[in-house]
C-alpha positions in Angstrom: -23.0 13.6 -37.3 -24.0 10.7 -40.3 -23.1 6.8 -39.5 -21.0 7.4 -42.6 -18.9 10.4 -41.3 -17.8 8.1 -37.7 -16.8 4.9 -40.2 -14.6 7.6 -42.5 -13.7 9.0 -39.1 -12.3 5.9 -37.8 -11.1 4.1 -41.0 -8.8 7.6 -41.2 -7.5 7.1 -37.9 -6.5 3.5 -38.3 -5.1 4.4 -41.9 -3.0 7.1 -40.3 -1.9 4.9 -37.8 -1.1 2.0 -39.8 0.3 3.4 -42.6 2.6 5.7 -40.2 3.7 2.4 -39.0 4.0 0.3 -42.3 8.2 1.5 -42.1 8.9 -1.5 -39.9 8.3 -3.5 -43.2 10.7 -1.6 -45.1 7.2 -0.4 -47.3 7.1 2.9 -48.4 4.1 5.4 -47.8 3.0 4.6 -50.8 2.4 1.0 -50.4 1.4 1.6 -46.7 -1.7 3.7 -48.2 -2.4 1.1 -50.8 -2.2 -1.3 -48.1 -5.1 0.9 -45.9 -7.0 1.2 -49.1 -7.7 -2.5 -49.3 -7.9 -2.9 -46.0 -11.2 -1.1 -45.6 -12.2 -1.6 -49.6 -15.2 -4.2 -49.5 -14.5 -5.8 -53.1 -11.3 -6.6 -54.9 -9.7 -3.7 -56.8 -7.6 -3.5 -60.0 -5.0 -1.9 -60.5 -6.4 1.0 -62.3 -9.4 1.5 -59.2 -6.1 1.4 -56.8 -4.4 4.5 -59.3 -7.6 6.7 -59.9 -8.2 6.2 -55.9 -4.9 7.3 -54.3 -3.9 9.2 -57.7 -0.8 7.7 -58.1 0.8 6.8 -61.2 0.5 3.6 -62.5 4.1 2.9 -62.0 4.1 3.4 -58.6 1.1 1.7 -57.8 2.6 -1.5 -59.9 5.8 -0.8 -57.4 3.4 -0.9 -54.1 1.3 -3.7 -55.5 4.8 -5.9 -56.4 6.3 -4.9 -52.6 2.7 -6.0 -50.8 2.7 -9.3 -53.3 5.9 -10.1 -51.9 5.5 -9.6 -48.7 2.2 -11.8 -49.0 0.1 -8.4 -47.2 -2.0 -8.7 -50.7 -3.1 -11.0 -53.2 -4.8 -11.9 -56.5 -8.0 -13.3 -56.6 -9.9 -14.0 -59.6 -13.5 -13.2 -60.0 -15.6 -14.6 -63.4 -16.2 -11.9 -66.4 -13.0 -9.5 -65.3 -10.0 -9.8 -67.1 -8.1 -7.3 -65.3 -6.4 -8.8 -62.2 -7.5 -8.1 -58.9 -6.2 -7.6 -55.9 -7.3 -8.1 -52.4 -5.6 -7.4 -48.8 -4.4 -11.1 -47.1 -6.5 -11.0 -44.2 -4.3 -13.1 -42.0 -2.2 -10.5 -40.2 -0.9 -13.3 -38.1 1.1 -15.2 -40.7 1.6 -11.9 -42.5 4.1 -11.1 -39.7 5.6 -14.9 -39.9 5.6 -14.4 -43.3 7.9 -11.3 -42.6 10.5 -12.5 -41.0 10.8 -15.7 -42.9 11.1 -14.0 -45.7 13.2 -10.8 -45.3 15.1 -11.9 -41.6 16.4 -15.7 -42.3 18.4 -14.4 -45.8 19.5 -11.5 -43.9 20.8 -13.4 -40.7 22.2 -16.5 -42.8 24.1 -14.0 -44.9 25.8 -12.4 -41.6 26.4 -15.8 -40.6 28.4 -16.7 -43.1 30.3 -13.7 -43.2 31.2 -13.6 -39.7 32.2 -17.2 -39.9 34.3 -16.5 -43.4 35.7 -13.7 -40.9 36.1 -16.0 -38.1 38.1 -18.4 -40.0 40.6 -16.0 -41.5 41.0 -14.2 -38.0 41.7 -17.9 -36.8 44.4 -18.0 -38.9 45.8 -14.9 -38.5 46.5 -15.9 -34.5 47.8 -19.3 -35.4 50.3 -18.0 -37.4 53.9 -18.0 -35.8 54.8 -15.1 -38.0 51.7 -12.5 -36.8 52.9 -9.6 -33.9 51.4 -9.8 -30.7 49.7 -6.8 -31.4 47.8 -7.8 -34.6 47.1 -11.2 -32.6 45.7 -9.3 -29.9 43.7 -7.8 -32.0 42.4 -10.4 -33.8 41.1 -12.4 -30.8 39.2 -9.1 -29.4 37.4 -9.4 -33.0 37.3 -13.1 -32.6 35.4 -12.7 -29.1 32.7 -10.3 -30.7 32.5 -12.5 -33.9 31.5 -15.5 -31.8 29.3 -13.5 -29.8 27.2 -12.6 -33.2 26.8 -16.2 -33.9 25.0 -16.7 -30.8 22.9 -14.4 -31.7 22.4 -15.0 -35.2 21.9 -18.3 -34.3 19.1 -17.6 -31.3 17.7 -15.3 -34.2 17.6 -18.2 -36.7 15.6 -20.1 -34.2 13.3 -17.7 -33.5 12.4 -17.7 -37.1 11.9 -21.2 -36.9 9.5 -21.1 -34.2 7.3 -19.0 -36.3 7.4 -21.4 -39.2 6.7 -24.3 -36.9 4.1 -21.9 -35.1 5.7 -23.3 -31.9 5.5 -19.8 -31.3 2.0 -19.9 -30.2 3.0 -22.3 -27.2 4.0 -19.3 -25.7 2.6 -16.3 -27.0 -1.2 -17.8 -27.8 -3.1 -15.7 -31.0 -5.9 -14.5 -28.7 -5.9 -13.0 -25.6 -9.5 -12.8 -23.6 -10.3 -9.5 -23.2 -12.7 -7.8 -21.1 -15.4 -5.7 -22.3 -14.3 -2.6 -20.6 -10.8 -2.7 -21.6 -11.9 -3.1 -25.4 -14.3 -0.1 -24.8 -11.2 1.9 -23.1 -9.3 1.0 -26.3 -6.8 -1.3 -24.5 -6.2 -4.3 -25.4 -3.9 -6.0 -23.5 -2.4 -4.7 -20.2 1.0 -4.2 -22.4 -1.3 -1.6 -24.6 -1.9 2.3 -23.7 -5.1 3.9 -25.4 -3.5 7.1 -26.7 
């Protein structure tokens, strides 16, 4: 078998993989395969190399490049003589994932925070008042008990997020493991990984 047939070989499979895996970002197969593409792609591409690669239509691929942009997974880079823009993978797949939930988790959660509080008050109101029936009161406070339970956890949430913009995160959870030789040559690695 050629040198060049193993490196397609294994570029597929972690392509597959990863792009299999790209829903977690809420980024569509299209972008996923984008994504792979510069991944493995040695130089900066345009947006017309990324089409006539992948043959999708420009539209799309403007769609994939936008969704990657935002979610900082790619970015422009300027080289001298091209006037085309050009885009290459962010090679930091740690803050990419900070990036992630800073970025689509905190507006999320703070928006179910302040509905549930918006909801909190009103149901608060609703039991205060002389004029409610037991039953709706009872009622309320079940939702009131659930309600508060959802802060908590929006707020341990919220918190989390904030360890990973302070990086505070890493005082736990280090970037690198040390890994033995044999486990990376078993394809494991970390005892919490299964080679497959």
């Amino acid at each position: 078998m050629r040198t060049n047939d193993v490196i397609d070989r294994a570029r597929s499979k972690v392509i597959e993989a990863v792009s299999h895996n790209m829903n977690l970002y809420g980024i569509t197969p299209s972008a996923s395969r984008l994504y792979s593409l510069l991944a493995f792609t040695e130089k900066p591409l345009t947006l017309d190399e990324m089409k006539d690669e992948l043959g999708m239509s420009k539209t799309s691929m403007s769609i994939a490049v936008r969704t990657l942009l935002d979610l900082n997974m790619v970015e422009k880079v300027w080289r001298k003589g091209v006037r085309k823009d050009l885009y290459v993978i962010n090679d930091e797949p740690y803050q990419r994932f900070f990036d992630y939930f800073l970025f689509k988790w905190r507006p999320a959660i703070n928006m179910n925070a302040k509905a549930t509080k918006q909801a909190i008050t009103e149901l608060q109101a609703l039991c205060d008042n002389p004029d409610t029936s037991n039953e709706d009161r009872q009622k309320a406070q079940t939702d009131l008990t659930k309600l508060r339970n959802w802060l908590h956890y929006y707020d341990w949430i919220d918190r989390l997020i904030d360890s990973f913009e302070t990086k505070e995160i890493l005082d736990f959870i280090p970037l690198h493991e040390e890994l033995d030789e044999e486990a990376v040559q078993d394809g494991v690695g970390t005892d919490n990984l299964n080679n497959e």
